[in-house]
C-alpha positions as CSV (number, residue, x, y, z in Angstrom):
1,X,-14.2,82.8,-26.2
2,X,-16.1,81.2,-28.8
3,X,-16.7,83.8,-30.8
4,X,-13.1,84.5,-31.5
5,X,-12.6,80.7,-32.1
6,X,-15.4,81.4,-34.8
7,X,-13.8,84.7,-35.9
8,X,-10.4,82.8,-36.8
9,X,-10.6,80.8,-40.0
10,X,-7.8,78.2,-38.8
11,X,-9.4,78.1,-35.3
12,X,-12.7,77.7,-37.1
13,X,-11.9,74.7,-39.2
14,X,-9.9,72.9,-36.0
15,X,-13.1,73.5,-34.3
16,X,-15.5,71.8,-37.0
17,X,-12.8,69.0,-38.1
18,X,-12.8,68.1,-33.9
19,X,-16.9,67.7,-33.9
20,X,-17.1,65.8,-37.0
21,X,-14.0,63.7,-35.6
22,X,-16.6,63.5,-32.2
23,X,-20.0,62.2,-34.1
24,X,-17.7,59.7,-36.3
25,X,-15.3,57.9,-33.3
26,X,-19.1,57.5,-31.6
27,X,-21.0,56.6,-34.4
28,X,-23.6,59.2,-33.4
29,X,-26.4,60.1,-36.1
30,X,-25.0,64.0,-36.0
31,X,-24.6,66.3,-33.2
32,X,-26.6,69.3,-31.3
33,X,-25.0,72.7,-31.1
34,X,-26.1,74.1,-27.4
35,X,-23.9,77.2,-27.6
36,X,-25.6,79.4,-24.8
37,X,-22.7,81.5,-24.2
38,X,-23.3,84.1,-26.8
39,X,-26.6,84.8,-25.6
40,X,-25.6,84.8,-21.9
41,X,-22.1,85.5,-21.3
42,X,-21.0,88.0,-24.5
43,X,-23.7,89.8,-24.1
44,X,-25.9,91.6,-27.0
45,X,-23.2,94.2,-27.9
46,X,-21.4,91.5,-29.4
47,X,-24.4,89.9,-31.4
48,X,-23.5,92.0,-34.7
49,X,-20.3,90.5,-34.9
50,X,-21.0,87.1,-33.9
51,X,-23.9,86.4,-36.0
52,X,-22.5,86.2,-39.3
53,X,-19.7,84.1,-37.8
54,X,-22.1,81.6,-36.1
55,X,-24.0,81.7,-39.7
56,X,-20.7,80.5,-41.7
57,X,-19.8,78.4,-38.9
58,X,-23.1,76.1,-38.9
59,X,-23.1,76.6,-43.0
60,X,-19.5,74.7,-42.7
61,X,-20.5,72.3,-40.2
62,X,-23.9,71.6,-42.1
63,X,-21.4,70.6,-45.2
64,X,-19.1,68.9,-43.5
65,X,-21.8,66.6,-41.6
66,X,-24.1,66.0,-44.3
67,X,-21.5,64.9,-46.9
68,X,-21.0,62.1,-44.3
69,X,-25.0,61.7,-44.3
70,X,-24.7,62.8,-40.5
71,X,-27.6,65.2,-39.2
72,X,-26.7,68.6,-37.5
73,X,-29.7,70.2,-34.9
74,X,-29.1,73.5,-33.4
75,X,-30.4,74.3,-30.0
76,X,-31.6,78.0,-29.5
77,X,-32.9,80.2,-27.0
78,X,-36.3,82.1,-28.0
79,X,-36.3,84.2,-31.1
80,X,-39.7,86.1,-31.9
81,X,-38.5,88.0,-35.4
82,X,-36.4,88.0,-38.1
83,X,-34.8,91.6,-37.2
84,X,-31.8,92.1,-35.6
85,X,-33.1,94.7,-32.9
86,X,-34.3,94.3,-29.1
87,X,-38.0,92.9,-28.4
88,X,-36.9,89.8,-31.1
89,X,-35.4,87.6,-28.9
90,X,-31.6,86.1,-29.3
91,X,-31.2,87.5,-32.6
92,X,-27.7,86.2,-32.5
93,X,-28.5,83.0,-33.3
94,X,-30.0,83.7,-36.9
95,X,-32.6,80.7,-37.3
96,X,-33.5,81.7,-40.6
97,X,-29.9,81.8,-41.9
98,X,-29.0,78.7,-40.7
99,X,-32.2,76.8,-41.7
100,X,-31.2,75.5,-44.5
101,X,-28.0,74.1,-43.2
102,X,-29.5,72.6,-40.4
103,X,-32.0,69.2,-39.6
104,X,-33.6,70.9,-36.6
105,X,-33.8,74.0,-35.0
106,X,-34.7,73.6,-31.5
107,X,-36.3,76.1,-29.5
108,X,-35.9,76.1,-25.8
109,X,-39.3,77.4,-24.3
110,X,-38.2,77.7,-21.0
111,X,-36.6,80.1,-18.6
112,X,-38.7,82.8,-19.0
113,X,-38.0,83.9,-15.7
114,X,-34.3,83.1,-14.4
115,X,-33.4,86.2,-12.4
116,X,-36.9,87.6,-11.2
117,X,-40.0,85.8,-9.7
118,X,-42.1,84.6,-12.3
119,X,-43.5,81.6,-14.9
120,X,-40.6,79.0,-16.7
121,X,-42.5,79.5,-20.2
122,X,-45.9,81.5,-20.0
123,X,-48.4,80.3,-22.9
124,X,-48.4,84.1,-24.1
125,X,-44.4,83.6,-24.7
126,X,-44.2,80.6,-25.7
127,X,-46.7,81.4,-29.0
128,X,-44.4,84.0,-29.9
129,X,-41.5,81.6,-30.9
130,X,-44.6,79.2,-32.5
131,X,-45.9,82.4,-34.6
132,X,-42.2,83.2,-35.8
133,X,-41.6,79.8,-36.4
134,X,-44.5,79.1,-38.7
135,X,-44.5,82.5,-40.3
136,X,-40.6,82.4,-41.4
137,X,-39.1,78.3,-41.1
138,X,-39.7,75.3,-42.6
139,X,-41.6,73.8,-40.3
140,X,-40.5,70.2,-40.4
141,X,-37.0,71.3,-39.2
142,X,-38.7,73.2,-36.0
143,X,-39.1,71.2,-32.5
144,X,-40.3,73.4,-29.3
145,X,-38.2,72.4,-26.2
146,X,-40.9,72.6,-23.4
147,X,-40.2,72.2,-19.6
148,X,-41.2,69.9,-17.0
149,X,-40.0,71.3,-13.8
150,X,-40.3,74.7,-12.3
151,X,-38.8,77.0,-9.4
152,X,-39.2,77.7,-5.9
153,X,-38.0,81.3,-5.2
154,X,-37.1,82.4,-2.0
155,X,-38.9,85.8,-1.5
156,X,-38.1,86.8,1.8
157,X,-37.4,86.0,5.3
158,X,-38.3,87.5,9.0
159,X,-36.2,86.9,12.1
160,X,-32.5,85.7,12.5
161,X,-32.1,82.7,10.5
162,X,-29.2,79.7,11.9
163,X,-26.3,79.5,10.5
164,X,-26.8,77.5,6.4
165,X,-30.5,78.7,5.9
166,X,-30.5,80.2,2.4
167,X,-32.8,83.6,2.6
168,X,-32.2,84.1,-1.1
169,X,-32.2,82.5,-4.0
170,X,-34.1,80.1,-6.2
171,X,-34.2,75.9,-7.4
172,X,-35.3,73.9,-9.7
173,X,-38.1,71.7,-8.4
174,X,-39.5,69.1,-10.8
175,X,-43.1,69.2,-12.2
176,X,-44.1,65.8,-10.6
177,X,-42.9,66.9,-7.6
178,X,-44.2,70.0,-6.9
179,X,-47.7,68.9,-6.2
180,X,-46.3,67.0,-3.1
181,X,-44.4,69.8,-2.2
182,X,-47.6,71.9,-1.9
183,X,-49.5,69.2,-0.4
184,X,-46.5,69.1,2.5
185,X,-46.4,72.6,3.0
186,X,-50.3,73.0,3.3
187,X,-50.5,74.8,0.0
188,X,-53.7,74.8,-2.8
189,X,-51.4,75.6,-6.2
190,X,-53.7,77.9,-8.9
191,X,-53.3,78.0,-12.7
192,X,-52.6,81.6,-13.4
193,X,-53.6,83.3,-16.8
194,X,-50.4,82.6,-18.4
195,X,-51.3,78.7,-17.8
196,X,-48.4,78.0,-15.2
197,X,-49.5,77.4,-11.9
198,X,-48.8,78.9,-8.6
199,X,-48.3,78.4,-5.2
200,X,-46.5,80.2,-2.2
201,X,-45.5,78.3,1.2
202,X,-43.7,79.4,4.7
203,X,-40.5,77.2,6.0
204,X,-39.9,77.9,9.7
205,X,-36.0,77.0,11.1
206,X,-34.9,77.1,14.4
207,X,-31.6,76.6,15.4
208,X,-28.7,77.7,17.9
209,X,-25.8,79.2,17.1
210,X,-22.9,80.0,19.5
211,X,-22.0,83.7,20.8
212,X,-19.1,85.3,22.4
213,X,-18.5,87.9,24.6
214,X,-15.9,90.5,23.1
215,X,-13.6,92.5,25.6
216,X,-11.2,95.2,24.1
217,X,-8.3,95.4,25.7
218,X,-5.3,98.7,25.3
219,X,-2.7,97.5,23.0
220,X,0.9,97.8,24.4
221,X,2.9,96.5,21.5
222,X,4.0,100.0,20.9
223,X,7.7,100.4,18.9
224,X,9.5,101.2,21.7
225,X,10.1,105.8,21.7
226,X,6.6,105.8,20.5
227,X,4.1,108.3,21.9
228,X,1.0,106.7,22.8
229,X,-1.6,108.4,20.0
230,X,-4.4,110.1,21.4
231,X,-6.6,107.1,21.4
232,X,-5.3,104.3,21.9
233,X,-5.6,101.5,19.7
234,X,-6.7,98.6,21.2
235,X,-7.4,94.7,20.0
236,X,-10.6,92.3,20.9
237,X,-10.5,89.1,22.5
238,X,-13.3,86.8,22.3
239,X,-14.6,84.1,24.5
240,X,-17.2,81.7,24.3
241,X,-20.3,82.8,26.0
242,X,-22.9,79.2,25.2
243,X,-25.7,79.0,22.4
244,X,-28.5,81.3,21.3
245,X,-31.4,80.3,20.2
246,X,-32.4,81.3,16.6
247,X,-35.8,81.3,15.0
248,X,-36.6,82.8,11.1
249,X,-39.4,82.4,8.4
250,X,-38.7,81.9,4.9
251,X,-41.2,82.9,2.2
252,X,-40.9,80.6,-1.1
253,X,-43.2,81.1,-4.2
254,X,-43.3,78.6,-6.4
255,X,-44.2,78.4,-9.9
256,X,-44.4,75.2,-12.4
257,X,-45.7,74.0,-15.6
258,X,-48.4,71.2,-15.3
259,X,-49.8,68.8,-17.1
260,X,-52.0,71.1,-18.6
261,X,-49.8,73.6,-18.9
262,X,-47.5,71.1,-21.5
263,X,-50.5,69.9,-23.4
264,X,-51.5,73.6,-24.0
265,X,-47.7,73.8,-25.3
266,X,-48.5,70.5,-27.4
267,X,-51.6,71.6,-28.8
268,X,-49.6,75.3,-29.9
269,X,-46.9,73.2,-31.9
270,X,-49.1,70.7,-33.2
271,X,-51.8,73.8,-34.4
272,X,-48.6,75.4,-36.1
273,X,-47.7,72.4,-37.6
274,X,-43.8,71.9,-35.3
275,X,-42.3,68.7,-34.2
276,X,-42.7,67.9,-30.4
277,X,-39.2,66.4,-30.2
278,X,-37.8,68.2,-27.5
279,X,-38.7,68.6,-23.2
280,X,-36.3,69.9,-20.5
281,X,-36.5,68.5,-17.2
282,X,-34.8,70.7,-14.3
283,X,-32.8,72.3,-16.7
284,X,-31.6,69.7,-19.0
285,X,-32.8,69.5,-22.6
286,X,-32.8,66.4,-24.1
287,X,-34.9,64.5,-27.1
288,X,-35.6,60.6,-27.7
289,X,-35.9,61.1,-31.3
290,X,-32.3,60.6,-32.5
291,X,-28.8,59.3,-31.1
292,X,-27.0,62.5,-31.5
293,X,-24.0,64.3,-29.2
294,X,-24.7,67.7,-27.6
295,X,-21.9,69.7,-27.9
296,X,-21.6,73.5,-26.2
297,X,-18.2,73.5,-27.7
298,X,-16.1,73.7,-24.3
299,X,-15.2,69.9,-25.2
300,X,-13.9,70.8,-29.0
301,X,-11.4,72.8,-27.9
302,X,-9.5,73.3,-24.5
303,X,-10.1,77.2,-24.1
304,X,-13.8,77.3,-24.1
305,X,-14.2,75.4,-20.8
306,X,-17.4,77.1,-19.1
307,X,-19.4,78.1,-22.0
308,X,-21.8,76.0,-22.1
309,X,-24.1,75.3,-18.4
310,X,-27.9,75.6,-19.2
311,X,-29.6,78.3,-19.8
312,X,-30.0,80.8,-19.4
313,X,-30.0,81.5,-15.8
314,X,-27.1,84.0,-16.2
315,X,-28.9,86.3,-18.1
316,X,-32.1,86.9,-16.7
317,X,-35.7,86.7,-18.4
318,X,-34.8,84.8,-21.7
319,X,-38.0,86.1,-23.1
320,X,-36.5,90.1,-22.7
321,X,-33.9,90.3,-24.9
């Protein structure tokens, strides 16, 4: 939806007129653009068409805010090259293009894995975005979003769970809290060789759930002159029969950044010469560093409701595209 917003000159200009109207009535020192919805709801078949337009869009917006001495950041999801083909990362986004109308380009190193088992933002990863960073932006306008929290994944489960048990599925779990976690569940978490660690844990419910006896029964509700058909249908009636007992095990695996993991994420900025403005903690980004609005656009206009929602967890391994 935002795209065509983008597409439309007059739509365009409404749009860019409303967030300007946005960081003035709150006095804000700019605003963040956190539109995730080209990169995880259009879909990369759109990306040649919607680049340019995001390109003129930000080059309006830059204008627009800066002749008001207001700042403009742009929030992005990985990018590893400045070519517009698969293997370099959201493309869509163009971070070289819109440097120069931008104050920051923020990276968000995180969700790495969103729709298969796996690390939030492996060290391998994450020096991708800091090599393509260094090698091809102006450096003080770069800040590397970095997580603290991780995700338990549900991997599997063995018997009949009651009735509410999730047997699928994944949550954020905070980074302070998962050594807890581990500690309650008997667990000895290990740093793997991408720098995340790891742990896995069993969850045992038992429950009861009620059962019925079903009897089928001949249905006589015939229209009246009809044959009966060669097999009769028939209807079920059900009756409560008491409780039976349930039992199931859950496998989780777990994997989070640590302390050592975000100092080793420090220390790769820091050696490239990026800001460390930005963190994300269970999946929302946020920065100390300045008093600005984040905007996904779904509250500058009334059709793009929905856009924006964090990350990319609808489009699998961010670090794929």
């Amino acid at each position: 939806v935002l795209a065509g917003i983008l597409a439309d000159p007059a739509q365009r200009a409404a749009h860019i007129a409303a967030i300007v109207s946005l960081v003035e009535r709150g006095n804000f020192d700019g605003i963040d653009l956190d539109y995730e919805g080209f990169a995880f709801a259009d879909g990369s078949a759109s990306w040649p068409t919607t680049k340019p337009l995001w390109t003129l869009f930000v080059t309006e917006l830059g204008t627009a805010l800066h002749d008001r001495s207001r700042l403009l950041f742009a929030t992005i999801p990985a990018v590893y090259a400045p070519t517009d083909e698969r293997g370099s990362g959201y493309w869509v986004y163009n971070p070289v293009g819109i440097a120069a109308s931008v104050d920051r380009i923020r990276f968000m190193a995180y969700d790495y894995s969103t729709s298969r088992v796996g690390p939030n933002a492996p060290l391998d990863w994450t020096q991708r975005i800091v090599d393509f960073a260094k090698s091809n932006l102006p450096l003080d306008k770069v800040e590397l979003g970095v997580p603290l929290y991780g995700r338990d994944w549900i991997t599997g489960a063995v018997g009949t769970c009651p009735a509410g048990v999730a047997v699928t599925g994944r949550s954020s779990l905070r980074t302070a809290r998962a050594p807890s976690l581990a500690a309650a569940k008997g667990a000895t978490p290990q740093r793997q060789p991408n720098g995340e660690m790891l742990f896995t844990y069993n969850a045992t419910f038992t429950g009861t759930d009620p059962v019925t006896t079903t009897t089928t029964v001949p249905d006589t509700q015939l229209p009246p002159g009809t044959d009966p058909p060669p097999a009769a249908p028939s209807v079920s009636a059900e009756a409560p029969r008491g409780n039976s007992s349930t039992t199931c095990t859950v496998a989780h695996t777990v994997w989070y950044p640590d302390s050592g993991s975000t100092l080793a994420k420090f220390q790769q900025a820091l050696a490239a010469g990026l800001a460390l403005g930005g963190y994300a903690v269970a999946g929302a980004a946020t920065s100390p560093s300045h008093r600005t609005a984040v905007t996904s656009g779904a509250s500058m206009h009334p059709s793009i409701a929905g856009v924006d929602g964090h990350g990319g967890g609808q489009c699998g391994h961010h670090g794929l595209a």
